[in-house]
N, C-alpha and C positions, 0 to 999 in steps of 0.2 A: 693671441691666437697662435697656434703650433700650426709647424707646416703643412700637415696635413686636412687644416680646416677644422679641425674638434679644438674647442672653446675651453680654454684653461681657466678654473678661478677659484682663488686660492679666499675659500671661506673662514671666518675665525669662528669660533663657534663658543668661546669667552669661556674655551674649558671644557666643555659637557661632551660626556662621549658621542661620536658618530648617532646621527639618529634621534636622541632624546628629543622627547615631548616636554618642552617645562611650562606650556602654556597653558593658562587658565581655561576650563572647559566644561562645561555641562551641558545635557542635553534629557532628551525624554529616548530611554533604550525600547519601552513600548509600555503599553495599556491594554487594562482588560477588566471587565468587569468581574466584581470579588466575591460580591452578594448582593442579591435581586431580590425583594419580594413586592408580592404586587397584594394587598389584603381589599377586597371586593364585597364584602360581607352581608350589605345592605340588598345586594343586586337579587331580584330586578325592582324592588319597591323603588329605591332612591331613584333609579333615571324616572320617573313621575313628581319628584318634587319640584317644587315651584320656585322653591324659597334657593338665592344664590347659598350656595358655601361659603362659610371662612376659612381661608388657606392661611395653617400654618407649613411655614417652610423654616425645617431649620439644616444648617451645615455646619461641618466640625472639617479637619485637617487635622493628618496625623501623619508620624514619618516614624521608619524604623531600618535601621541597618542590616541590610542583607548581605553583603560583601564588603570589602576595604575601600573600594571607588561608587556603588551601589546600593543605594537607599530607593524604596518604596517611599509612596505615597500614597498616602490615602484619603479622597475625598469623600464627605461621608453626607448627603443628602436624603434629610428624612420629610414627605410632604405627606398632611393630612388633612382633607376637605370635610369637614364639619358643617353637616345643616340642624336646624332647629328639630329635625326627627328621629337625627343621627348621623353616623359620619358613616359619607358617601365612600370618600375611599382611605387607601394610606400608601405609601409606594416608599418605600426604604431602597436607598442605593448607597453601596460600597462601590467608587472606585476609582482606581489605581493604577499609577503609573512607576516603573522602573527607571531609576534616575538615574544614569551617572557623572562623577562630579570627580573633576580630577584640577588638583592645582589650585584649589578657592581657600581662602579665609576662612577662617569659620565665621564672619559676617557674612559674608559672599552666601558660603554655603547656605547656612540659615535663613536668609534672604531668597535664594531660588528655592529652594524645599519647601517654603509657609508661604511665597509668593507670586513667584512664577511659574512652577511648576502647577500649583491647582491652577492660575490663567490660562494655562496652557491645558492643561486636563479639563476642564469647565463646559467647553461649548459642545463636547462628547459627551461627558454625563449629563446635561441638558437637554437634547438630543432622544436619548434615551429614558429620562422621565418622560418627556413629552409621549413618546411612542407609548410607554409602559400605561399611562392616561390614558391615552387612545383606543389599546387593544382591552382597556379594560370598560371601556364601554361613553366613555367622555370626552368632549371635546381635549386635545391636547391641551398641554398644562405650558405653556412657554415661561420659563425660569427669564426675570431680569437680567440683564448683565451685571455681574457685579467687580468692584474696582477691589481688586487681590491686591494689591500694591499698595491704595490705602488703607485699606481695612490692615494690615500687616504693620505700617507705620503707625497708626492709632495704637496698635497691640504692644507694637515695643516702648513707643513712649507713654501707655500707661505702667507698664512694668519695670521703666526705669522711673517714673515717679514714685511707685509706689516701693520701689528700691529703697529711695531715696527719704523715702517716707512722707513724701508732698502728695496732698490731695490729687487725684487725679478727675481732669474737666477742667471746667470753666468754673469760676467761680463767683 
């Protein structure tokens, strides 16, 4: 301590200039929805059917570089409610989050881009089908939870077996 009572401490800092960031870091910069459509087409005959719908739901993820630390994301949820007279509805949703990723592997990277990042993006775009359902005339549509983290390890170790040239499953 100096005489004055201001606290002297002589930091090492293993080299790096004054300042630097070398810690590993990602995060979500924001979100927003990319494209909406809500396709209603039956309406009003279908709110009179009886018969429940079959819901398919399907989802994709996509990523692309928009700056040197700054990848999008893109969640891609398409749902369509099929009855026996026709399909009641279809709700297609784009959407997307601003990543950035500073200091990661490219396992890391790859890993929070295909994994975490839609976990993290997921319960907003769910959210917003449900609404999208609702204002189109139907009970909301509540999307499962789904496990991004397995679904993503599944992904990569079918694509390193099938690197590898091994059946991929059970067998």
């Amino acid at each position: 301590m100096a005489d004055d009572g201001n606290i002297i401490a002589n930091l090492d800092l293993a080299g790096e200039p004054n300042g630097q960031d070398t810690a590993p870091a990602a995060g979500i910069i924001s979100q927003y929805i990319k494209d909406l459509s809500v396709e209603n087409s039956n309406a009003p005959e279908s709110f009179q059917w009886e018969d429940a719908p079959q819901m398919d739901v399907q989802f994709n993820i996509a990523s692309r570089q928009i700056a040197d630390e700054v990848h999008e994301v893109e969640l891609k949820i398409s749902v369509a409610a099929k009855a026996a007279k026709g399909t009641a509805y279809i709700v297609d949703l784009a959407y997307c989050g601003l990543i950035g990723m500073r200091n990661l592997d490219d396992g890391q990277a790859h890993a929070f881009t295909y994994a975490e990042a839609p976990r993290i993006l997921f319960p907003f775009a769910r959210r917003i089908i449900a609404d999208a359902v609702r204002d189109a005339g139907y009970p909301p549509l509540m999307l499962e939870p789904l496990d991004f983290n397995g679904l993503y390890m599944e992904q990569l170790s079918a694509q390193q077996q099938a690197a590898a040239g091994a059946p991929a499953g059970n067998a």
